[in-house]
C-alpha positions as CSV (number, residue, x, y, z in Angstrom):
1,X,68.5,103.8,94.1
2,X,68.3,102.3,97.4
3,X,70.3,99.5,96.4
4,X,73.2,101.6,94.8
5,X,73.4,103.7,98.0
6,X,73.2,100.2,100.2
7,X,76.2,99.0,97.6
8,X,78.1,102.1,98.0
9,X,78.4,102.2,101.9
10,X,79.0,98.6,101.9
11,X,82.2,99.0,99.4
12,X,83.0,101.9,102.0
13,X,82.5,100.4,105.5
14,X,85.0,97.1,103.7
15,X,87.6,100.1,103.0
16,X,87.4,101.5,105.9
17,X,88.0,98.0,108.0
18,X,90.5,96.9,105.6
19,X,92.3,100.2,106.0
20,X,92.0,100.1,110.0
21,X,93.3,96.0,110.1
22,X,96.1,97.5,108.3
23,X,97.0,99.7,111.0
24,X,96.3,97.6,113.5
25,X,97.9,93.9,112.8
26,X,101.0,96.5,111.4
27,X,100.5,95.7,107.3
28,X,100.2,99.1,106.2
29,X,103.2,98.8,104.4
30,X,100.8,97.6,102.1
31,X,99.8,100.7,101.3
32,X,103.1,101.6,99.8
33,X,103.2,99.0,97.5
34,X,99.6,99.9,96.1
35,X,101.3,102.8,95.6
36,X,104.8,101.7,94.2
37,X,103.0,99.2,91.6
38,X,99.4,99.0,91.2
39,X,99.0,102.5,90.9
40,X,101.9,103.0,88.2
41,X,100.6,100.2,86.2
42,X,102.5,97.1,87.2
43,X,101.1,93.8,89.3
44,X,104.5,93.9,91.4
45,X,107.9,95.6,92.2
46,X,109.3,96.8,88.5
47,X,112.4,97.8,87.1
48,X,111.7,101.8,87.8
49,X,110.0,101.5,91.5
50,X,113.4,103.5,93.0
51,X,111.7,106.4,91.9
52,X,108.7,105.6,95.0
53,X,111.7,104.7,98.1
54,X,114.2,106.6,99.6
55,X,117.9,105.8,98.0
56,X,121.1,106.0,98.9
57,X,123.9,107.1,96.3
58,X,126.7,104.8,95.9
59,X,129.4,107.3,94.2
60,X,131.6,107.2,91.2
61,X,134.7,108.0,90.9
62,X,137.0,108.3,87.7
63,X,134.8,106.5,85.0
64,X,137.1,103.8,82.8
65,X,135.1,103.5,79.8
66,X,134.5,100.0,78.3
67,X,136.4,99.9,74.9
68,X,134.3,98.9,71.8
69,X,135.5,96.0,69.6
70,X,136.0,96.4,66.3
71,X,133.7,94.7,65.3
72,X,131.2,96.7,67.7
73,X,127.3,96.2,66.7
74,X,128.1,95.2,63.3
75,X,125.7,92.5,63.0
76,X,122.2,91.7,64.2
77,X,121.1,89.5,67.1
78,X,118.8,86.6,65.9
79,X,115.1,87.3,64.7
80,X,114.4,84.9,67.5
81,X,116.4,87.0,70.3
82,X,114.8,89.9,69.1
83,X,111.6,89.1,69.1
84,X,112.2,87.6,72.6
85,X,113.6,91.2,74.2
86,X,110.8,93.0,72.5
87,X,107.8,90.5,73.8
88,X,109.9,90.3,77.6
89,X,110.7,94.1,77.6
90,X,114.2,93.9,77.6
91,X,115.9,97.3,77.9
92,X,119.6,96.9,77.7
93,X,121.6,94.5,76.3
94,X,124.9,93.9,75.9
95,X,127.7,91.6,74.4
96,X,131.7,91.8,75.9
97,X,133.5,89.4,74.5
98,X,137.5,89.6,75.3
99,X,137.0,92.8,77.8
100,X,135.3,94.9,75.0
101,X,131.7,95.7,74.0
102,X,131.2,93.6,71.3
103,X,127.2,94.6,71.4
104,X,124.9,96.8,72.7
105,X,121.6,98.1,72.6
106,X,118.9,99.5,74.3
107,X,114.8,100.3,74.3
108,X,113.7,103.0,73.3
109,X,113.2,104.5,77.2
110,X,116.4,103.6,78.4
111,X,119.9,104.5,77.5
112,X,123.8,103.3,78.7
113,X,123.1,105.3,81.7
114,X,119.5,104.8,82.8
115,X,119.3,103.4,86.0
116,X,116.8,100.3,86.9
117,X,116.3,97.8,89.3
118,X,118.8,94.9,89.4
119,X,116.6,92.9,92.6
120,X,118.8,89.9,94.0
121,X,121.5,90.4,91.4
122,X,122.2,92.8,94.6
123,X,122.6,90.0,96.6
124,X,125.6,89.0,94.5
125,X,127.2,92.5,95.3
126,X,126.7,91.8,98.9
127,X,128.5,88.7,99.0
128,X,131.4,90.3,96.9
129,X,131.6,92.9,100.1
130,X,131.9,90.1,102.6
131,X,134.8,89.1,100.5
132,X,136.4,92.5,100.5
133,X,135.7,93.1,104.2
134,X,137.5,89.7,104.8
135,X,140.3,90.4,102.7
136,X,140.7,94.0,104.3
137,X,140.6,92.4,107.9
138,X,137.4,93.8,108.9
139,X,135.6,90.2,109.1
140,X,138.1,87.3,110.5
141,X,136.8,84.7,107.6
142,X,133.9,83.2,106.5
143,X,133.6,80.8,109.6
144,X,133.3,83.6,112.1
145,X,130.2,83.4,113.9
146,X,126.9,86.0,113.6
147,X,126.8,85.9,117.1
148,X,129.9,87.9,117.2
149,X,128.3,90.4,115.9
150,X,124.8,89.9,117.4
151,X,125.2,87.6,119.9
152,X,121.1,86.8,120.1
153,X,121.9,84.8,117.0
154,X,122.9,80.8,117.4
155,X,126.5,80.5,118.0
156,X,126.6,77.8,115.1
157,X,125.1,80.1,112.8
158,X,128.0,81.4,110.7
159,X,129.0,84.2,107.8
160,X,129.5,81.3,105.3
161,X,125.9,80.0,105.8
162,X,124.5,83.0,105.2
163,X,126.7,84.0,101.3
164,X,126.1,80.4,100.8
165,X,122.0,80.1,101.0
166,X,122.2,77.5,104.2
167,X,121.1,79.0,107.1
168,X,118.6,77.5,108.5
169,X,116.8,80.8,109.6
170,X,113.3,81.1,110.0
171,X,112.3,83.2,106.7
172,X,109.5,83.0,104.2
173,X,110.6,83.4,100.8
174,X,107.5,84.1,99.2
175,X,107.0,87.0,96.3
176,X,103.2,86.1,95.8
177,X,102.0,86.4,99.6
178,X,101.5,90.3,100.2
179,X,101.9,89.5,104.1
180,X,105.1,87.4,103.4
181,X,108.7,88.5,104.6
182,X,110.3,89.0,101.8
183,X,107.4,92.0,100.8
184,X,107.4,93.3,104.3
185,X,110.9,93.9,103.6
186,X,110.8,95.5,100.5
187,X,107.7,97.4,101.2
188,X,108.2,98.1,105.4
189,X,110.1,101.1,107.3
190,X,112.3,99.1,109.3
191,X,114.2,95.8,108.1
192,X,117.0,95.8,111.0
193,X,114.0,94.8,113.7
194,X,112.7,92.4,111.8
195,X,116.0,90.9,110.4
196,X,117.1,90.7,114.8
197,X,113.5,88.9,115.4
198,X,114.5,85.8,113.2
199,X,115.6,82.3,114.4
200,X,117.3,79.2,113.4
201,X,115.1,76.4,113.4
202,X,117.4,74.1,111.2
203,X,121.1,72.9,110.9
204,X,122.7,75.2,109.5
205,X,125.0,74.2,106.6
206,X,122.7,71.0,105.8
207,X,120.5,72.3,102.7
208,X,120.4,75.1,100.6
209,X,117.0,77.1,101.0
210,X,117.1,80.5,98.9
211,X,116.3,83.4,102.1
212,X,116.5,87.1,101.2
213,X,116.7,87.5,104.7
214,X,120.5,85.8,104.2
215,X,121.5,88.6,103.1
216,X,120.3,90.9,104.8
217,X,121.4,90.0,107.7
218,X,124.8,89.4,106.2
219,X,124.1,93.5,105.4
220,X,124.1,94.2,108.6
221,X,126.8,92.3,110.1
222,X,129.0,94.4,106.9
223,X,127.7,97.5,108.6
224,X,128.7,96.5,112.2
225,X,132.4,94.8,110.6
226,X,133.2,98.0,108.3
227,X,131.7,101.2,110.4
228,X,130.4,102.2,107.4
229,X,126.8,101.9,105.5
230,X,127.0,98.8,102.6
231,X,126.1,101.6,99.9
232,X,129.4,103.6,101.2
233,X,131.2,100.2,101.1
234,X,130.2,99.5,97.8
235,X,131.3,102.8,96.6
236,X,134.9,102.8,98.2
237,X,135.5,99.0,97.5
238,X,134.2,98.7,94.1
239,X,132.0,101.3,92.5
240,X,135.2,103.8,92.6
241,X,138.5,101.3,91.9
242,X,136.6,99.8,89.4
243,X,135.8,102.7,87.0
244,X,131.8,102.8,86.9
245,X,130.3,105.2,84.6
246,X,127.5,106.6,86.9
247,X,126.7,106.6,90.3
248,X,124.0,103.6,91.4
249,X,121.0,103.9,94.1
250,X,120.5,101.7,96.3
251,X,117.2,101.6,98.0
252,X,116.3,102.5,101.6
253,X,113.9,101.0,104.1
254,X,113.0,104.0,104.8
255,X,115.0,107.6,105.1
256,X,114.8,107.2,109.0
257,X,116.0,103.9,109.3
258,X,118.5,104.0,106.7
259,X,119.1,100.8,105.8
260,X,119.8,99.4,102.5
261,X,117.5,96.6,101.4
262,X,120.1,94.4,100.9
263,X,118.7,91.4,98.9
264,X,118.0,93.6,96.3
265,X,117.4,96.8,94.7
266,X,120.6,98.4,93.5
267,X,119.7,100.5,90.5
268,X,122.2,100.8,87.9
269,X,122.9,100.1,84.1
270,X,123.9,97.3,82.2
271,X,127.9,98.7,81.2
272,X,128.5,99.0,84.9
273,X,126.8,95.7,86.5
274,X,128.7,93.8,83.7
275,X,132.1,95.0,85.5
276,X,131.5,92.4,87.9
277,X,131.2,89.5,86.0
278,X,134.9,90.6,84.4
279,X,136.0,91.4,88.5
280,X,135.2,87.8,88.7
281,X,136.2,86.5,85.7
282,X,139.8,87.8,86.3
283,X,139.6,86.5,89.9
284,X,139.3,89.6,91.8
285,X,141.6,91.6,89.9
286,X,141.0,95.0,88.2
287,X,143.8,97.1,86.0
288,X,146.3,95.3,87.5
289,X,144.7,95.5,91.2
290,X,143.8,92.9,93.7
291,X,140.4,94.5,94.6
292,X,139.1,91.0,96.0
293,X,141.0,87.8,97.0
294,X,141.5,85.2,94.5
295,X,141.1,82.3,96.5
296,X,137.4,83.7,98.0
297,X,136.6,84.3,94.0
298,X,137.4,80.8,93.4
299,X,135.3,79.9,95.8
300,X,132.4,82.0,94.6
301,X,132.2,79.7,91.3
302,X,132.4,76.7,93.0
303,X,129.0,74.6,94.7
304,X,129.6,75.3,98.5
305,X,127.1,72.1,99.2
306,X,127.6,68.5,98.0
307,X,124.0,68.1,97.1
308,X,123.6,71.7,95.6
309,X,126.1,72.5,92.5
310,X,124.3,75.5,91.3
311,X,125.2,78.1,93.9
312,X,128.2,79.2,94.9
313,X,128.9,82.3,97.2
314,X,126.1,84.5,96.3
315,X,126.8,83.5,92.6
316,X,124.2,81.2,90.4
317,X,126.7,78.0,88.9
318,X,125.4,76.3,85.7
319,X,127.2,73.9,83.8
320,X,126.1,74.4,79.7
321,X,127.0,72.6,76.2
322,X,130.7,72.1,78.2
323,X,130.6,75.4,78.7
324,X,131.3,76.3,82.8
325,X,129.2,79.4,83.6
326,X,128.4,81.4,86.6
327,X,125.8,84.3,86.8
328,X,124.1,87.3,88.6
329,X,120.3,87.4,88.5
330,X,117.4,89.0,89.6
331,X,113.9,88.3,89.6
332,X,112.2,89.8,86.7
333,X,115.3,88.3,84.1
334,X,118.2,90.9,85.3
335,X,121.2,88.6,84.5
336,X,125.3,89.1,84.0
337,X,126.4,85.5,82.6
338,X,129.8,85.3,82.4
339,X,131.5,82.3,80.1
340,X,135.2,82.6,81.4
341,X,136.4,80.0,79.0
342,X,134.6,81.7,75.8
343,X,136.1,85.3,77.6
344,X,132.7,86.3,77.1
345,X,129.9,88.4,79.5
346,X,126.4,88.6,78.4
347,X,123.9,91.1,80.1
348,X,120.7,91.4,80.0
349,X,118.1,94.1,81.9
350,X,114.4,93.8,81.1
351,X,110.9,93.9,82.6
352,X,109.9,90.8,82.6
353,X,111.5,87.1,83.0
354,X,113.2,85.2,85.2
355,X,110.5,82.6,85.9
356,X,112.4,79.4,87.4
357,X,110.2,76.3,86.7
358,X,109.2,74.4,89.5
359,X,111.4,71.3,88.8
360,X,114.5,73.2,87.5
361,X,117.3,75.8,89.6
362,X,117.6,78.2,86.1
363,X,115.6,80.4,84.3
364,X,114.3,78.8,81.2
365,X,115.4,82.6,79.6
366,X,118.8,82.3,81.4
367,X,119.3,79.3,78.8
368,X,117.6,81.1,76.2
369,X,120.3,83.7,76.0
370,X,123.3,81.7,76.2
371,X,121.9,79.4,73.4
372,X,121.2,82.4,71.4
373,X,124.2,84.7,71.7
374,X,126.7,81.6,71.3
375,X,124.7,80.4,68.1
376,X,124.9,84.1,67.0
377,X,128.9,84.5,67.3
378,X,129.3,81.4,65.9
379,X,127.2,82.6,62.7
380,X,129.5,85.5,62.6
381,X,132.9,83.9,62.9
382,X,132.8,85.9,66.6
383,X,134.4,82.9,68.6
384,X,138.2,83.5,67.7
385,X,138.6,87.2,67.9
386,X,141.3,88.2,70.4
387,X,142.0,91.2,72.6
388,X,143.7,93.2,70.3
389,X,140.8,93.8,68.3
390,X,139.2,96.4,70.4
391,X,139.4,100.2,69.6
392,X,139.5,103.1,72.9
393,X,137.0,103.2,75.2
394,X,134.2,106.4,74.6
C-alpha cells in the first residue's frame, strides 16, 4: 500500500511540474493539442480538428453546380483503389473529366458538403491570393520586397521567395517535434508575433526549403496589401465568382488574435476545392472571367528554381507517364491533381496519407491515384469523351 501511495504522488508531483514548465518556458499550447487530438482519438491534427479552434467563414455566394457526365458513376473504381480508400480512410472522391463530374463518392460520415481539413493544400489558395492581389494592384509584383510591408524583414527578402519555397527564413519544419514551429503555430494564440520574430539566415532565392512559415508570412503581407482579412479575400476573390457550393472555415489562431493559420487549415469539401484545379487549368479564367492573370498561372505550373522542377508558385509540379501534372496537397493525402492535357481533375480527401519518402518530392499515394484512375478510364473507354457529354448541373 505504501508503494501505491509513493507511485501515486510521484505520477502527481511529474504532472504537476510538467504542467508548471508549460506555463513557464510558454508551451502550453500543448495543452490544446492534447485536447484537439489525443483526446478525440487521433495521434495528430485530423481531418475534423476545426471543430476544437476558432474559424472564420469564408462566404458563398450564388452556388454553380458542377454538371454530371453522362456517364456519371456508372462504373466502379478498381478493387485495388478501393481497397486503398477504405484501409487510408478516404472520405471523398471524385473524378471531373472535361469540366463535369465524371465520379464521385463518399464515406459513409461525410457527404458533398461535409467540411474537413485540407492542411497545406491551403497554402496553394494563398499563393492564388497573391496572384489576385497583384493583378488587382494591391501588391506591385512578385519582386516587391517584405520589407515594404515590414520593414524589420531583409530588404532582399522578396514576395516571390516566399510563393516559391526559397526564403531563406529561419523556420523549423518539423510535424513530429511538439516544441517545433510549425505546431506552435497550429496549436499557439498568436502567429503574427512569432511570424515578426523570424530571420533570414540564408540567400534567399538559392534553394528550395519547404517553410509553413512562407506562407504565413506571405498571409500577412495579403492582409496589410488588401485591408482586408485572407478569409474575406478568399471569399470576394474566389469563393464567390467562382460559384462554391458552401461556405469554407478557415481556422483561427485564436478568436482574439484573429489570424488565419495560413499554411493550412481551410475546411471545405472535395466539389468545391476541385474548382481550383479547373481555375488553373483554364489559366485563371472562370465562365468567361479573368479571375486571376494568365501569365502568373503560367507561372504557377512552371519550376521557379533550376535545380527544383517540382514546385512551382505554391503548386506541387510532377511530370508522369508523359503526362504534365500539377497538384494541391496536404499532409494527411488531401490532393486536387489536375492533368490539363487528359482535361481531367482527380480529388481525393482522406484521413490518412501523404507520406513523402525520404529520397523522393511526391507522395507514393499521389502516384497511386493517377496510375489508378488513368488505368480505370482507359478500361472503360473514358479517355475520348468530349464536353458535350455532360447533362445540367444538380
Amino acid at each position: 500500500m505504501r508503494g501505491l501511495k509513493k507511485g501515486i504522488f510521484s505520477i502527481l508531483l511529474f504532472l504537476v511540474l510538467f504542467v508548471g514548465a508549460a506555463f513557464l518556458f510558454e508551451f502550453d499550447y500543448i495543452f490544446k493539442g492534447i485536447q484537439s487530438s489525443y483526446l478525440q482519438g487521433h495521434l495528430s491534427a485530423h481531418i475534423d480538428d476545426y471543430k476544437f479552434f476558432d474559424n472564420r467563414k469564408i462566404e458563398a455566394g450564388n452556388p454553380q453546380p458542377w454538371p454530371r457526365h453522362k456517364n456519371y458513376n456508372t462504373f466502379s473504381l478498381s478493387e485495388e483503389l478501393q481497397k486503398k480508400n477504405e484501409e487510408a480512410g478516404t472520405v471523398a472522391f471524385l473524378i471531373i473529366k472535361n469540366d463535369s463530374i465524371l465520379h464521385e463518392s463518399y464515406s459513409k460520415e461525410y457527404g458533398p458538403y461535409s467540411h474537413t481539413n485540407s492542411f497545406s493544400m491551403a497554402k496553394s489558395l494563398v499563393a492564388a491570393l497573391l496572384g489576385k492581389a497583384i493583378f488587382e494592384g494591391h501588391v506591385k509584383s512578385l519582386d516587391q520586397p517584405v520589407a515594404d510591408f515590414f520593414p524589420q524583414f531583409d530588404e532582399r527578402l522578396t514576395l516571390h521567395h516566399l510563393v516559391s519555397m526559397s526564403s531563406g527564413l529561419n523556420w523549423d519544419e518539423s510535424y513530429y517535434n511538439p516544441f517545433s514551429m510549425t505546431i506552435q503555430a497550429y496549436l499557439d494564440d498568436d502567429i503574427r508575433e512569432m511570424i515578426l520574430d523570424l530571420k533570414v539566415v540564408d540567400e534567399p532565392g538559392e534553394e528550395f526549403k519547404y517553410l509553413s512559415g512562407n506562407t504565413q508570412l506571405l498571409a500577412m503581407v495579403l492582409e496589410k496589401a488588401t485591408g482586408k482579412n485572407v478569409s474575406e479575400y478568399l471569399s470576394n476573390s474566389y469563393w464567390k465568382p467562382m460559384g462554391m457550393e458552401n461556405y469554407a472555415l478557415w481556422q483561427l489562431d485564436s478568436e482574439e488574435s484573429g489570424m488565419e493559420k495560413a499554411f493550412c487549415c481551410i475546411s471545405s469539401n472535395a466539389r468545391d476545392f476541385a474548382r481550383f484545379g479547373k481555375l488553373y487549368n483554364d489559366f485563371g479564367k472562370w465562365q468567361g472571367e479573368q479571375l486571376l492573370d494568365s501569365a502568373y498561372v503560367a507561372a504557377s505550373i512552371r519550376p521557379q528554381l533550376e535545380d527544383y522542377p517540382h514546385y512551382g508558385l505554391g503548386i506541387w509540379l510532377e511530370e508522369y507517364m508523359g503526362q504534365e501534372v500539377f497538384y494541391l496537397r496536404g499532409i494527411l493525402g488531401q490532393y486536387v491533381i489536375v492533368l490539363p492535357q487528359k482535361d481531367l481533375i482527380i480529388v481525393r480527401l482522406g484521413h490518412e496519407g501523404g507520406e513523402v519518402p525520404e529520397d523522393k518530392e511526391h507522395p507514393n499515394d499521389f502516384y497511386f491515384y493517377l496510375e489508378e484512375v488513368l488505368n480505370t478510364l482507359q478500361v472503360h473507354d473514358q479517355e475520348n469523351l468530349t464536353p458535350q457529354s455532360a447533362v445540367p448541373g444538380y
